[in-house]
Steps between C-alpha positions, in 0.01 A plus 500: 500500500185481259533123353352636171704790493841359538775757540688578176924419447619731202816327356645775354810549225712719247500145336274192494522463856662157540696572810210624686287281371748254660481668782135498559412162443799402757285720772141361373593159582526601839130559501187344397378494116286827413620696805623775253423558160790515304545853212809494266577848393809461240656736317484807674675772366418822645427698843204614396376096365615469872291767681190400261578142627552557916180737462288252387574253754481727822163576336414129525589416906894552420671171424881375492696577243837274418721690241836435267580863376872512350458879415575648841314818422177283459613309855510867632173584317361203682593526859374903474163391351413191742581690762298823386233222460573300799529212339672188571808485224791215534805606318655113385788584329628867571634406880704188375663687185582795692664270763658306243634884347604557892702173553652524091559804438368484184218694361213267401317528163155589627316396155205295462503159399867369556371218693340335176821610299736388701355127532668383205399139574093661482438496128720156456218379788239610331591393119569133714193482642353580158687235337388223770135580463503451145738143484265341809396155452646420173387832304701599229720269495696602134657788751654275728861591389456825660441345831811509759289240703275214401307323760352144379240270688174396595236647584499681909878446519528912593571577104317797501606653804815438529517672124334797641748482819820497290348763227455718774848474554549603127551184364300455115375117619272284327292167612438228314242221586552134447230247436532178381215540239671765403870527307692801630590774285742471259719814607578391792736228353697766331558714819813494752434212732666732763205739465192235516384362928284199535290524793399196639322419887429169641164343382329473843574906558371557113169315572440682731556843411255375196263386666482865732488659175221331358294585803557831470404463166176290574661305194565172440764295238536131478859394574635867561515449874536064498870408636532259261432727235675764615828267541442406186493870375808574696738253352401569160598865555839389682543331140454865353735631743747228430502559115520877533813471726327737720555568883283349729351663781269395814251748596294252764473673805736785411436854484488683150779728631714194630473325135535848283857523666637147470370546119722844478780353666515265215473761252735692653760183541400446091629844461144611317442803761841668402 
């Protein structure tokens, strides 16, 4: 193999491609980084897009070629052309529907882009994630009372992941930091206390994960990262917590997908996720 001429992996689709796509990067990470290089061919259409397509690449030293084709005239089109090519073609989805159609009895769909469709929970995901990029760290804070979660507390107490983590999920969550130099927003008094976390960690932990942080940063903050400062900043934000009536939650040495749960199982006990 010619180390600047790396041999080329078509991901190929009716659609966008997703499923190969998938697919591909599941085999890649079985090999080292710029073994292959990687062409997305979406939204094919057409035998003759196809034979244009498989041409090309047997022209240029062949390749592998990972196709989703619903249409199962353009799966046919494709297994006659690599082969009249002799080129490497992987059919991903046409062997698993047609066993599916063997073992059912039922005659699939065979159209593109039913994966995307059929995720309802895709666009909720999405319009989440949306949501948490735009309330992180305290930003826009007059649209609070169309959060379904509020996370409150200092700063490196896994806010902004653990946001991320639970918008992922499809949760619309917003974080909120608290400083003692600084009052907290006024919305979040009028929310649900149900709906509003307080994550706190233990002081030594918090110092620490500070002080990594401004390493990293090649930064440096009097007080941010001083335990008695940081205790300090602590229990003024437990007196936040305690006035908001909010749920508090430790995330010290906890992992975000431990913490997102035990906050959901509250929800869920508050009846807010029904």
């Amino acid at each position: 193999m010619d180390a600047a001429h790396p041999p080329t992996l078509y991901i190929l689709s009716d659609s966008l491609g997703e499923t190969a796509d998938h697919v591909a990067k599941a085999a890649l990470t079985q090999f080292p980084e710029d073994v292959f290089h990687v062409v997305r061919l979406p939204r094919v259409s057409t035998a003759g897009q196809l034979r244009g397509l498989v041409e090309a690449a047997a022209g240029n030293d062949g390749g592998i070629f990972l196709y989703t084709l619903a249409e199962p005239k353009l799966r046919n089109a494709m297994a006659q052309i690599s082969a009249e090519f002799r080129v490497t073609a992987i059919d991903i989805l046409g062997p698993a529907v047609s066993a599916l159609e063997g073992l059912s009895g039922r005659e699939p769909a065979w159209e593109a882009g039913l994966t995307r469709r059929t995720d309802r929970g895709y666009f909720e995901r999405i319009e989440a994630l949306e949501f948490a990029v735009k309330h992180d760290d305290g930003r826009n804070t007059e649209e609070l009372a169309k959060a379904e979660i509020v996370l409150v507390g200092v700063s490196r107490t896994s806010k902004t992941p653990l946001s991320m983590y639970l918008a992922f999920k499809g949760y619309r969550v917003a974080n909120v930091p608290l400083a003692g130099s600084i009052d907290p927003p006024p919305e979040l008094a009028e929310l649900d206390s149900r709906r509003i976390f307080g994550l706190v960690t233990e002081p030594e932990l918090l110092v620490e994960i500070r002080r990594q942080r401004m390493a990293e940063l090649g930064t440096y903050a009097r007080k941010y990262a001083e335990l008695d400062a940081v205790r300090s900043e602590l229990d003024e934000a437990r007196a936040v917590m305690r006035r908001l009536g909010c749920i508090v939650i430790r995330t010290g040495g906890r992992a975000i997908e431990e913490t997102a749960q035990e906050i959901l199982r509250y929800m869920d006990q508050s009846e807010l996720l029904h």
